[in-house]
Structures are given as C-alpha cells and as structure tokens.
Short mmCIF file of the C-alpha atoms (twelve columns), coordinates in Angstrom:
data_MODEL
# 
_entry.id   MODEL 
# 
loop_
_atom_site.group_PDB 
_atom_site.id 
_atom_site.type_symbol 
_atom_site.label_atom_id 
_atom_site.label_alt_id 
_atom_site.label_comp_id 
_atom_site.label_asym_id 
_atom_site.label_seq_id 
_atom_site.Cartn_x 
_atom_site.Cartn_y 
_atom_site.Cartn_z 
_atom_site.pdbx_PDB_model_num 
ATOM 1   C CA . UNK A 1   0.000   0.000   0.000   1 
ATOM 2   C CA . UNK A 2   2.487   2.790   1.169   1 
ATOM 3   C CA . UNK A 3   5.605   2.288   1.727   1 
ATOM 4   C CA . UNK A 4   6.266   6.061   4.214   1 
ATOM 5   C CA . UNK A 5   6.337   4.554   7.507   1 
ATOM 6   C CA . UNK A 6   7.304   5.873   11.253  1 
ATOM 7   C CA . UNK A 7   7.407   4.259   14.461  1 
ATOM 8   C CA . UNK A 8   5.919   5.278   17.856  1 
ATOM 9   C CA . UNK A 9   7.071   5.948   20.964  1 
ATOM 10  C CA . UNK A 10  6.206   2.137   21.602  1 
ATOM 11  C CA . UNK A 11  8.339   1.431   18.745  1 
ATOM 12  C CA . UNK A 12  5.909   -0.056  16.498  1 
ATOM 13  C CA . UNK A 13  6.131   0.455   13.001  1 
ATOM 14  C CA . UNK A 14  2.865   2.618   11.478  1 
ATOM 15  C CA . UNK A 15  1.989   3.259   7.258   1 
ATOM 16  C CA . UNK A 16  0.575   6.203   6.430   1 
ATOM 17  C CA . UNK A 17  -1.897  6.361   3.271   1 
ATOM 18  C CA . UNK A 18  -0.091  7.991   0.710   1 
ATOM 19  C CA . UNK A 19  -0.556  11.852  -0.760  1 
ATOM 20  C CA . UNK A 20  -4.038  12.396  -1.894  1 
ATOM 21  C CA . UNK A 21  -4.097  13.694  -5.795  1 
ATOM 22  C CA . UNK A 22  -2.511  17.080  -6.344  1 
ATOM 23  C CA . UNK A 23  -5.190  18.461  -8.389  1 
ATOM 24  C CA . UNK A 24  -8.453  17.397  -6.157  1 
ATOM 25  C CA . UNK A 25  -9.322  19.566  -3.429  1 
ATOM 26  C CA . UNK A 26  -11.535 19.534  -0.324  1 
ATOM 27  C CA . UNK A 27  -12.613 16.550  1.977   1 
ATOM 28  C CA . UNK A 28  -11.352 13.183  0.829   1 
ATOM 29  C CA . UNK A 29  -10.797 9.914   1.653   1 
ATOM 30  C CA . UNK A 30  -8.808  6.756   1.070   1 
ATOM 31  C CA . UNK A 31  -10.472 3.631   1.411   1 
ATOM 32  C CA . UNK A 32  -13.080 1.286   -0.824  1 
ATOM 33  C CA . UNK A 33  -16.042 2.004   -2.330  1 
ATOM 34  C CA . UNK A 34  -19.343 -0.076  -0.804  1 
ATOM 35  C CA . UNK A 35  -20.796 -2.748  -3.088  1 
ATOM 36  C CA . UNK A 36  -24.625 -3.523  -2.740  1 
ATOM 37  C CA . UNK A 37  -23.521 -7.457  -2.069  1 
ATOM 38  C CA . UNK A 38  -21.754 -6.731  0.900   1 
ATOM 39  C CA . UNK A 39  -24.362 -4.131  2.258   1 
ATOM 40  C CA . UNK A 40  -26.924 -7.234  1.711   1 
ATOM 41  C CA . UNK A 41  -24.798 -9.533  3.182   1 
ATOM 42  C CA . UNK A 42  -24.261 -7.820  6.399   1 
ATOM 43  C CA . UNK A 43  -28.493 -7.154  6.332   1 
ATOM 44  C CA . UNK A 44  -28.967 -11.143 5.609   1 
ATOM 45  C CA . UNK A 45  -26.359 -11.775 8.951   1 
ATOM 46  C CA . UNK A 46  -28.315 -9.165  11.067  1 
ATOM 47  C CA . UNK A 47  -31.757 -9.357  9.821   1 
ATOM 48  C CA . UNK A 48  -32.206 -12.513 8.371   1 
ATOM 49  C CA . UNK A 49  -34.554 -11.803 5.021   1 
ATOM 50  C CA . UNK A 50  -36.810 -9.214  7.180   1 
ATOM 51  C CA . UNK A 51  -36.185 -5.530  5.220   1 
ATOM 52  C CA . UNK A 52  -35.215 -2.991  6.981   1 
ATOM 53  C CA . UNK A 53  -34.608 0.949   5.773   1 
ATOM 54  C CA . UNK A 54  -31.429 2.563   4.253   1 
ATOM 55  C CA . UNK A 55  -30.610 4.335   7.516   1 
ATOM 56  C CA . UNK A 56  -31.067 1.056   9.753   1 
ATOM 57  C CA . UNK A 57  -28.902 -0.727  6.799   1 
ATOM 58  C CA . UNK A 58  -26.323 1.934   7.180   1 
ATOM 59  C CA . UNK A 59  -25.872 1.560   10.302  1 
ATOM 60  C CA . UNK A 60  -25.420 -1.896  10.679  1 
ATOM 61  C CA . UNK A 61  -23.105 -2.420  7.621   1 
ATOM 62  C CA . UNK A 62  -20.912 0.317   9.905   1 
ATOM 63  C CA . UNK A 63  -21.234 -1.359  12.519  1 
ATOM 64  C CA . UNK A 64  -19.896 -4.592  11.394  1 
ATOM 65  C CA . UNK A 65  -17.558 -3.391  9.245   1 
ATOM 66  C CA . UNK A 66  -15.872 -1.684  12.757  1 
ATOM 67  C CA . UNK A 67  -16.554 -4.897  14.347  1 
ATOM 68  C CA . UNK A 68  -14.835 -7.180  11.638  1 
ATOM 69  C CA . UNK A 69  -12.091 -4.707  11.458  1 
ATOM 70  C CA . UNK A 70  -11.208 -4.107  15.204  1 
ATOM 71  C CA . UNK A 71  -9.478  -1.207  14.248  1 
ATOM 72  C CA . UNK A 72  -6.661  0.880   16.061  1 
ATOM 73  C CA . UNK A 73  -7.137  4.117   13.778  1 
ATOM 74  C CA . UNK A 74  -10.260 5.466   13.035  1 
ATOM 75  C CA . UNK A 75  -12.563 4.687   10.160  1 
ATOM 76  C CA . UNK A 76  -14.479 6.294   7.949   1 
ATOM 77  C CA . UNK A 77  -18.209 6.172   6.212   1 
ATOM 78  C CA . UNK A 78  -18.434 8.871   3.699   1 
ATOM 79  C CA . UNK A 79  -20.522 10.061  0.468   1 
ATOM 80  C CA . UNK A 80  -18.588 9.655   -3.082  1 
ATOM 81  C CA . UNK A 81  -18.538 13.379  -4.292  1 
ATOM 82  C CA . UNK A 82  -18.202 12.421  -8.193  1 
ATOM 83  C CA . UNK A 83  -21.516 10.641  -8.513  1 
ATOM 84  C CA . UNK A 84  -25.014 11.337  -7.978  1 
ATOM 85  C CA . UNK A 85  -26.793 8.884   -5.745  1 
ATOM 86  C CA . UNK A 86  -30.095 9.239   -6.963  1 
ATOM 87  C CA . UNK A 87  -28.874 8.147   -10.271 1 
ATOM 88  C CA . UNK A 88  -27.293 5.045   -8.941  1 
ATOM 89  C CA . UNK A 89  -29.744 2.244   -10.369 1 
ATOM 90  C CA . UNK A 90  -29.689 -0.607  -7.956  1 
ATOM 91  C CA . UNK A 91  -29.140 -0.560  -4.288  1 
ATOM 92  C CA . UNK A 92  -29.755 2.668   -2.290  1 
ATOM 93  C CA . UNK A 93  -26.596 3.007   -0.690  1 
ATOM 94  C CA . UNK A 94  -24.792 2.782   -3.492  1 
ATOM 95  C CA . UNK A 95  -22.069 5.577   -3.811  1 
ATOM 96  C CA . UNK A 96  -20.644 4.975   -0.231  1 
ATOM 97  C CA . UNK A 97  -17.090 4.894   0.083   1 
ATOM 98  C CA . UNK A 98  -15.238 3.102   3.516   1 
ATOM 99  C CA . UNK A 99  -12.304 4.943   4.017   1 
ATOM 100 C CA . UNK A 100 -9.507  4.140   6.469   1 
ATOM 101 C CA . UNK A 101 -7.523  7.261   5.999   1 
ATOM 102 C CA . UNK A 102 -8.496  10.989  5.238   1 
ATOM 103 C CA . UNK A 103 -6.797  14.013  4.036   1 
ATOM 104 C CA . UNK A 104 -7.838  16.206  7.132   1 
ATOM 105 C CA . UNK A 105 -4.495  15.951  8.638   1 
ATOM 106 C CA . UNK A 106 -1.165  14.394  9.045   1 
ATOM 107 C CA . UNK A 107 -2.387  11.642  12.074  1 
ATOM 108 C CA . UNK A 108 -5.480  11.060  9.284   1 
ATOM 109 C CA . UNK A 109 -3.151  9.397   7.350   1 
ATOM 110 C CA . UNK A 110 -2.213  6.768   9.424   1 
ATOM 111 C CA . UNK A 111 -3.726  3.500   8.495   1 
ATOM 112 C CA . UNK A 112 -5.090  0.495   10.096  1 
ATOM 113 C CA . UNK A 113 -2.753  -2.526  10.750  1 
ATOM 114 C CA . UNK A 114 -2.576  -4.884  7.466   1 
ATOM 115 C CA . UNK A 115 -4.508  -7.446  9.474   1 
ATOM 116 C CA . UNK A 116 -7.421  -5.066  10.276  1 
ATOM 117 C CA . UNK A 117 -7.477  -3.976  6.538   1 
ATOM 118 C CA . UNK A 118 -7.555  -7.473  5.600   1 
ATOM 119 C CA . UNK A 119 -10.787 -8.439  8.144   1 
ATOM 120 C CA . UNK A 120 -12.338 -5.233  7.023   1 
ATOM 121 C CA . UNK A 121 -11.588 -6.455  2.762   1 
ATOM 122 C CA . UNK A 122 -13.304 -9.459  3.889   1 
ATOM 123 C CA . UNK A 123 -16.751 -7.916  5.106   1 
ATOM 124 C CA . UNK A 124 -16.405 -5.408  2.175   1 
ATOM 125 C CA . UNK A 125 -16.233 -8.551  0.185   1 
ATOM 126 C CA . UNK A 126 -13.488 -7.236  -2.150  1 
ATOM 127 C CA . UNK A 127 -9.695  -7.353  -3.090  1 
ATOM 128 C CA . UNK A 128 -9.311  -4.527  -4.108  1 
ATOM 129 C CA . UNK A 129 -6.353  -2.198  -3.073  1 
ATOM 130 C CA . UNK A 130 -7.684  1.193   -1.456  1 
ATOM 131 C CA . UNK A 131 -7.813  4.631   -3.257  1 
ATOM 132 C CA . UNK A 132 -8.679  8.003   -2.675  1 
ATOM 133 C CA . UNK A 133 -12.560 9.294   -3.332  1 
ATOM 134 C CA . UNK A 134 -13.684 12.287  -3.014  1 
ATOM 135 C CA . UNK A 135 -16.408 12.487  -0.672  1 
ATOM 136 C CA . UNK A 136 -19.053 15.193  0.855   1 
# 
C-alpha cells in the first residue's frame, strides 16, 4: 500500500496512506467504495430476510464493518462526491465509500494494521487495493 512509515514511541512500526491527488481539493478519503452485495450480506447476517430501511442498513453495515475490522485508527463512512446517488440504479446506498484514511491531517493518514485492513476487505467482500474518493 504505502511504503512512508514511522514508528511510535512504543516502537511499532505505522503506514501512512499515501498523498491524496494534487489536483483534487476539499474533503477526501482513502479507502473502498461499498458494493450492494456486501451491504446485503451484512443485512442477511443481522436481519435474516426481514427488510429494513437505508438508515437502519447503514448503520449496521458500519457497525460490522468496525466490528470485523477491530481497528486501532479510526474509520471512515463517507458520500462519493463524483456521482449522484439518486442516479445510482440498484441498491440505495450505493455511492458509499469506507475509508480508512483521510486528508484532514497528518495523524489522518495513518492507516489500520494490514490485518485489520484485511478483516475489514473481507466484510467489504473485495480485493481490491484502497484509493482516494472524493467524498461530501
């Protein structure tokens, strides 16, 4: 992923995402986008086949994803700038992005443990190596 690294006080060793795109400004951040399978997947574990509302779905799909990930750094849940939502066909939450770093500051860029991205990949059901978004 990045290869600029530091080491605490504690002397472990920490990566930090690397620079966000020169030419995009504003709030970003650097993580995966959401796919509607593992939205539904994370409703079908919680909820069995009873529907439930975005929000609720939201929610939960957060809440897992923290869970799954038991991360040291914080995570993020954001809102991909370059799209519109409504004209997402498909799943309603389409068009979220799961970000593990952001551009807000220097300690923002710190990222998970490789293990806690991996268990986090795993609920976001993809291989996919991070990237930054843009997101509102």
């Amino acid at each position: 992923m990045s290869s600029t690294s530091f080491r605490d006080r504690h002397g472990r060793e920490w990566f930090l995402a690397p620079e966000p795109p020169k030419d995009e400004k504003g709030n970003m951040q650097y993580g995966f986008p959401v796919s509607a399978q593992a939205i539904d997947a994370a409703a079908r574990e919680a909820w069995g086949d009873e529907k439930q509302n975005a929000a609720n779905t939201q929610y939960y799909f957060w809440c897992a994803c923290r869970s799954a990930a038991k991360s040291s750094r914080p995570l993020y849940m954001g809102v991909r700038r370059d799209i519109k939502i409504e004209k997402i066909p498909g799943h309603p939450l389409n068009g979220l992005v799961f970000g593990i770093a952001s551009n807000k500051s220097w300690e923002t860029r710190i990222l998970p443990r490789n293990d806690e991205i991996a268990r986090l990949k795993k609920v976001l059901q993809t291989d996919a190596e991070p990237e930054w978004f843009r997101v509102v």
